[in-house]
Each structure stands twice: as C-alpha cells, then as structure tokens.
N, C-alpha and C positions, 0 to 999 in steps of 0.2 A: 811015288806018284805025286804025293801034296809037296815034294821040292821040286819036284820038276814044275808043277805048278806056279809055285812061287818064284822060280827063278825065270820062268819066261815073262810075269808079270813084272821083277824090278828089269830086265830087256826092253820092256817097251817103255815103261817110265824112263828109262835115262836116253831111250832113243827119243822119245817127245820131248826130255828136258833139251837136246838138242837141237830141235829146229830153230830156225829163226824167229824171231820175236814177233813178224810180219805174219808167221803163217798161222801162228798160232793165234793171232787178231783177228786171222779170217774166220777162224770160226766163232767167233765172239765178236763180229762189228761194233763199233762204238761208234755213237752217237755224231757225224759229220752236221756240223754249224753250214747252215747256208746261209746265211749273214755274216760275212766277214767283216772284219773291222781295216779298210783301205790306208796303207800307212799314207799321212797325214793330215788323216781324219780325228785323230786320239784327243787332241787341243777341244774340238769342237763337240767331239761326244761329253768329256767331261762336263764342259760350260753347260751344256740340254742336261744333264744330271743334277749340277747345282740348279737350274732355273725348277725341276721338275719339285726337286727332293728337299731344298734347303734354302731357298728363298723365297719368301711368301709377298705377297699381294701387297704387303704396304711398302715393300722398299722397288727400289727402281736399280736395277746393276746399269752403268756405264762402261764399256768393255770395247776393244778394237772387233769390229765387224772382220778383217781379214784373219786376225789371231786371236781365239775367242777366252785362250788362256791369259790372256793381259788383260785383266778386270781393273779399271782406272781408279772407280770407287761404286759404294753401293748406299744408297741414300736412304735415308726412312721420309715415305711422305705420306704413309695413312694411308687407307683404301679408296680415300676419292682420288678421281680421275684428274688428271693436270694436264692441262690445255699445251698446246705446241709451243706456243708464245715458252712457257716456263721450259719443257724439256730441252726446246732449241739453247735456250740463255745458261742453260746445266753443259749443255754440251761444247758452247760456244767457250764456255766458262775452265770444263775439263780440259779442253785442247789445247786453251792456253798454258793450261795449266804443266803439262807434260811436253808441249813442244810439238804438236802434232797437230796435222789438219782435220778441221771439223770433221769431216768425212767419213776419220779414221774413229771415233767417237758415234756409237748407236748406242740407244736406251732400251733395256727390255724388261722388265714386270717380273715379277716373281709369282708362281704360281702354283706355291708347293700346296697350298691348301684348297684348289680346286684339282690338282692331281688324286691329293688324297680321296677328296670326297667322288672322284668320277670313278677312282678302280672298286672304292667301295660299293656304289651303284653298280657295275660292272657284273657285281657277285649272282644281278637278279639272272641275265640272262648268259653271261659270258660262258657257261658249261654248253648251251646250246649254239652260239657262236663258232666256238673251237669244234665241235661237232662238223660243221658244215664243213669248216676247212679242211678237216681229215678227213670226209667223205668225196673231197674231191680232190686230195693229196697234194694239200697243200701244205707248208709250213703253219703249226700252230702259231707260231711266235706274232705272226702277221695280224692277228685278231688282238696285240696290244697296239695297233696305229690308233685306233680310236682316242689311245691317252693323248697321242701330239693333235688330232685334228677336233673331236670336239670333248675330251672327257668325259665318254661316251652319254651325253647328255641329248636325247632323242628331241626336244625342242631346240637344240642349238641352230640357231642361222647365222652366216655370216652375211656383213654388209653389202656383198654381191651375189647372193641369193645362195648359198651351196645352204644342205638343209641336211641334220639329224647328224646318226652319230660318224658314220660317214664323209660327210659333208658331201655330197655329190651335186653337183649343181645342175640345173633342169635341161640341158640339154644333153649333157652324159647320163644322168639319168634314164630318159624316155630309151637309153639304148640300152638297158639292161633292165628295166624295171616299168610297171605303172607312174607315169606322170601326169596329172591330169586336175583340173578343179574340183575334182568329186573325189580321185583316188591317186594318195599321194604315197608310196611305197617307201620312198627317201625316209620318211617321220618313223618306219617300222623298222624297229632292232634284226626283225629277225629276215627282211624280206633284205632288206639294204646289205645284210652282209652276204646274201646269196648273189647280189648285184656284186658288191665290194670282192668276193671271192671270183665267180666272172671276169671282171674286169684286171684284177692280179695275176690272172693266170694265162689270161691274153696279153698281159705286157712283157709279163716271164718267158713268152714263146716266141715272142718277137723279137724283145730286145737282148734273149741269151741271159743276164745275169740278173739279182736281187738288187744291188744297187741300183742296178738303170731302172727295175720297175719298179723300186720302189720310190724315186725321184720322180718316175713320170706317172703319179698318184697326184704329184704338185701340178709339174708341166707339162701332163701328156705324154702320151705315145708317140704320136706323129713328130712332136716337138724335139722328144730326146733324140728318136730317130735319125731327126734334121742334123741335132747336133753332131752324130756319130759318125754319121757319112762328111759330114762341113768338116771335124777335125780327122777324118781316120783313125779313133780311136773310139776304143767300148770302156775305157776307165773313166771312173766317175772322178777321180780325184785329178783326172789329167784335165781334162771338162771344165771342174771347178776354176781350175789356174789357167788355162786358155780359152776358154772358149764364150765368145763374147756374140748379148745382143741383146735386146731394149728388154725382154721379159724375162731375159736369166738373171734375175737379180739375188738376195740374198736367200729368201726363202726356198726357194728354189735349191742353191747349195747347199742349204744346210739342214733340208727335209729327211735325208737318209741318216746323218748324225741324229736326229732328232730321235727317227726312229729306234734306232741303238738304245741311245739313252733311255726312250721309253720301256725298252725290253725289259732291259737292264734293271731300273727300276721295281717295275710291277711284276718281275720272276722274282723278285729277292726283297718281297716286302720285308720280311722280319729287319730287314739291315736298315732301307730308309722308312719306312713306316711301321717301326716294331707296334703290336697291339694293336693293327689295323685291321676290322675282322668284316669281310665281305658280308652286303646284305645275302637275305639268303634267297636261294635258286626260287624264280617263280615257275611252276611245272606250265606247262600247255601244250595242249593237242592242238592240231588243226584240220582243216575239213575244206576240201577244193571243193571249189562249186562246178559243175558240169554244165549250168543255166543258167541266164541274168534272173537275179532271183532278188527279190523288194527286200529292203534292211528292215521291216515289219517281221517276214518271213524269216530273215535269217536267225533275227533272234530270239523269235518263237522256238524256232527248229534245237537252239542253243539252251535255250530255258534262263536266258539273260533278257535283262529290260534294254530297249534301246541305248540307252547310258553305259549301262554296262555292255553292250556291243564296240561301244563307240571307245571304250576305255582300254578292251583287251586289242580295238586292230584300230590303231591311231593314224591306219593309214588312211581311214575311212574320214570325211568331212563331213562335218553338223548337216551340209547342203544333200549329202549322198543319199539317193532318194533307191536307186536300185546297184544292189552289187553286180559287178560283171563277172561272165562265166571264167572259171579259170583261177581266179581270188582264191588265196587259202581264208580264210573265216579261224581266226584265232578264236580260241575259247578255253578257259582253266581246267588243267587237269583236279583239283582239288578245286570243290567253291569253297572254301574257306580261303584260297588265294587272292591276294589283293592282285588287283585289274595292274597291266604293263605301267599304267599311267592313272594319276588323278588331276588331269590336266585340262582346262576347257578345250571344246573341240571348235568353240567360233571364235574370231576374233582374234586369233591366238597373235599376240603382238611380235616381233622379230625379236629376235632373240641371240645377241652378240652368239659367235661361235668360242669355242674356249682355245682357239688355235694360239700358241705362247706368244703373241706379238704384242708389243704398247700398242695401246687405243689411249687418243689423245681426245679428253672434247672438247667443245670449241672455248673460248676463251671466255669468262664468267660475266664479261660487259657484253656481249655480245645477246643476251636475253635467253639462250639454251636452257634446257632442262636441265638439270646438273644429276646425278647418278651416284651413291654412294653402294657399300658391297656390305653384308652384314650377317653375320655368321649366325644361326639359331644356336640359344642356349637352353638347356634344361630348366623349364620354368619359365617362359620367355612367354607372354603372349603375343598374336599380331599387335592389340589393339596398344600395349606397352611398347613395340619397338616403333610404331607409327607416332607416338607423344614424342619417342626421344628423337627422331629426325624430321618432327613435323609435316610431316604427309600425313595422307587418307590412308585407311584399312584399303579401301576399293581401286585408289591407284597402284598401292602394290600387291595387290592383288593381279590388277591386269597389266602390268610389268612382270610380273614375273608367271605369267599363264596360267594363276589357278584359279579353281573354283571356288573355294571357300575358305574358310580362317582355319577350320579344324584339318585341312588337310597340308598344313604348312608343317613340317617334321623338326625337331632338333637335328643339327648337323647341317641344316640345307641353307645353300648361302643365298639370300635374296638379293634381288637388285631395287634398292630403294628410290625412286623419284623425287627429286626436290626442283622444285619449281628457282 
C-alpha cells in the first residue's frame, strides 16, 4: 500500500514537471508592469534619472532637448538663480560650440537634493496615499508622480496657479475637489490625492493606456484625445515624433519619462539615495461633517485649539469662518503627533512648484529680488543663516511660509530673499 502510494505521487510530479512553463505561471501570476517603458523612450528616462538622482541644484546640465542622452556639458553655478540673459549666452556659447543650433541646446537644473528631501517628507503621509490608490485599483506606482510635479511639498505653487502636492490647478480642481476662498482641498495631502486618483482613472478609461493618461496629467484629457484622433494613433512615442501643435511642447513629451524615472528612483532608494530614511508615518482619523458646522465648533468637538485645526486640515483658510457639510475634519490619531503642517495659514506667499524645469530670474540690473536656496544644517540657526545672506529672520520667514524660527528643521531647504 505505502508503494503504491509513493509511486502514484512521483506520477504526478513528473506529469506536472511536464507541463508547459505557461501553465504552471498560471497558477502563480507574477506581477504584470503596467507602465511600460515605450522603445524610444530609454535616452530620456535615463536623462529624469540623472536630473532626479545625481545632479543637484548648483549645476546646470546642457543637453539636446530631442536626444536627452547627448549631455553637451554640465556647469557648476551655485544655487542662485541665473537670469536668461546668462543661460541663453551658455547656450548660444554650447551650440557653437558642437555645431549645432541653438535650439538643439536646453538647460535644466539639477535637482537631486530637493528629490531627496520630498520622498523623505513623503514618509509622513505616502502609506495613506498608496492606500487610496488600492482602494480604488489603481496602480500604486502612480502615487510617485508627486516626485516630478511638486516633491510632494503641500505649499508648492507654480507660477500659473497649479497648487500642492498634486499640482492641480483651480479649474481641474473645482472638478474633483473643494476650490474656494474659504476651502482649498488642492493644499490637503490627503483630499488631493482622492481628486489626483479620480482624475487617473478617468483618463485610464478614456484614453485606453498609462502612457496617454499619464501625459494627459501635463496636457489633458480632451487634449491627448485631440491628438489621437488628429494622428490615428494611441502610441505616445509615435505622438512625440509626429505630432505637432503650439502646446505640445517639451514638457509635455517628456512628462511620461519623467514619470518612469521617478518610479524608478523612489522604488529603489537603497541604490540612489542609500541612508535615506523616510520621515515617519503621521496617523489621522477623520470625521465628515453632516452640517455646516463653525471652525469654533469643530474644534472644540476635536479637543484641538483653532491653530491646531487649522494645522492638521490646511485645506481650511485663516478666513474659514464655518466648515461646509461634507468636509472630512482631519484630526491626529495619536496627540503626541505633530500637526500635517507648521505652516502659516494667512498670507501664505507663492510658492515655486518643484516641477524639474530651469527657472530663470530676471536679470540682476533689472532691480528684482534675487533668491538664493539654502540647505539647513545641524546647528544652524535662522537668525545665523539670515547674518550670512543678509536678509531679515521675518522675510524668510514669510518666503518660505512659516510661522516661527523654532519650527524651521535641519534638512529643509529654504528660500532666502535678497533684496
């Protein structure tokens, strides 16, 4: 009986060692990439990987805009900002220099040290982020775009209004979320990526593939659309090389490599950022409101002071005199947790977005405020880094949105005002 046993068991082992490789996959599915990497997209992923991972703030890359693998040279200029006048005369200068028209010659910023520092911010809420996505079966992977649009920096703006870590700007906004004078949902981590995932999964259903939605993040839905019916084709890299029109310009192309490279990246820190250690998870509950209910009330009901209302739902403005029904009401699971934000809630000044593009300012005769970038060191105070650049404590303070000196951190990179 126990050979008969045993012999019917090596039967079926050498009948299983037979099947095909395929069938025996099916019972073990592995892991299907829906983010492909489009061949002749490989040049320009790399390039978003060096800008992310391995060149920082003070150098400038010069590189062909059509082949992002031809890096002309890469310049050290210090973390102030340099006026068009100078980049144009770098560029005028490269293309001579190779043979090549200006054109083929663009400048971009290095910005490995503001990567670093937004995935480590990232650590506070990014568990609850990914959360959302998989609750509405989305790809996690998509909860790194925040690295290319603002490092996930919840006051980021850019200079045509797109706001937080999203960047959505107030007209896409109001279609997914609270946009309003009182209540601004774009500023909240957690409310923006319930819009942010919305809005991916209506462009994923429209447009058929990740590439298209994740491009029409830069330029729209309707827009990509436009382009797919104009060329009869849903390839993004066919797009890229035909398809021509006053707003498809570069960022536009090269928003889906970006995104790659960002994956890439912040999935495999140990490799570009070894010893990088995410801050840690801030917990929160929330609480919908059922009725317009006075910000007095709400955060009485919370056992927080108005301040600390105003700190844990930064969707809320200084001005927000009643919450509307419907509002989730953030509040900390743990009160030992420090609040999403120690950021003032009036006045809050604009606030460059961290999207990887040169920002040039104007030219230093021209009477501008001038702008320097300044990394906090251990042991630093405000009132010593405001001696060594010659500014106020109180102007950079309100450049860079906070309320007070003690809550300026080691690691956090300010923006310093020079007159």
């Amino acid at each position: 009986m126990k050979r008969t046993t045993l012999q019917l068991v090596l039967s079926l082992l050498s009948v299983l060692a037979l099947l095909p490789a395929n069938s025996r996959a099916q019972q073990e599915p592995a892991y299907q990439n829906p983010f492909p990497l489009p061949a002749g997209l490989e040049s320009s992923v790399e390039f978003w990987k060096k800008v992310f991972s391995e060149y920082g703030q003070a150098q400038l890359i010069y590189f062909d805009p059509n082949d992002p693998a031809k890096i002309y040279e890469v310049v050290e200029v210090g973390e102030e900002s340099r006026s068009n006048q100078y980049i144009n005369g770098e560029r005028a200068r490269i293309a001579e220099a190779h043979g090549v028209d200006i054109e083929r010659v663009k400048a971009q910023r290095g910005i490995k040290e503001r990567t670093a520092a937004g995935i480590k911010r990232s650590g506070r809420y990014i568990a609850q982020i990914q959360q959302i996505f998989r609750d509405r079966g989305l790809p996690s992977e998509l909860t790194y775009l925040p690295v290319v649009e603002s490092s996930y920096d919840m006051s980021a703006r850019s200079s045509v209004g797109a706001l937080g870590i999203w960047q959505f700007m107030p007209r896409t906004g109001r279609e997914y979320m609270r946009v309003n004078a009182n209540v601004d949902e774009r500023r909240d981590p957690i409310e923006s990526t319930r819009a942010a995932a919305s809005y991916l999964k209506q462009a994923y259903e429209r447009l058929g593939s990740w590439p298209l939605a994740i491009t029409s993040y830069n330029y729209g839905i309707g827009s990509i659309a436009r382009a797919t019916g104009e060329m009869g084709s849903n390839d993004l890299v066919d797009l890229i090389q035909r398809y021509t029109h006053r707003n498809w310009g570069f960022a536009a192309k090269h928003f889906y490599a970006e995104f790659l490279a960002a994956v890439e990246v912040a999935s495999n820190l140990p490799k570009y950022f070894p010893g990088l250690e995410l801050d840690a998870p801030t917990p929160i509950q929330e609480r919908e409101l059922t009725a317009n209910t006075t910000v007095a009330a709400v955060a009485n009901s919370t056992g927080m002071s108005r301040d600390e209302l105003l700190a844990w739902n930064p969707a809320l403005s200084a001005s927000t005199k009643v919450v509307p029904a419907g509002y989730r009401v953030k509040f900390p699971a743990e009160r030992t947790s420090e609040p999403l934000v120690a950021l003032a809630q009036v006045a809050q000044p604009a606030q460059p977005a961290s999207r990887p593009q040169v920002t040039a300012a104007p030219a230093p005769n021209r009477g501008a405020t001038q702008v320097v970038h300044h990394k906090v060191k251990r042991g630093e105070t405000l009132m010593q880094i405001a001696k060594r650049y010659g500014a106020s404590v109180q102007h950079i303070l309100q450049a860079n949105g906070i309320r007070q000196a003690h809550l300026v951190r080691v690691g956090t990179t300010l923006v310093i005002p020079k007159a």
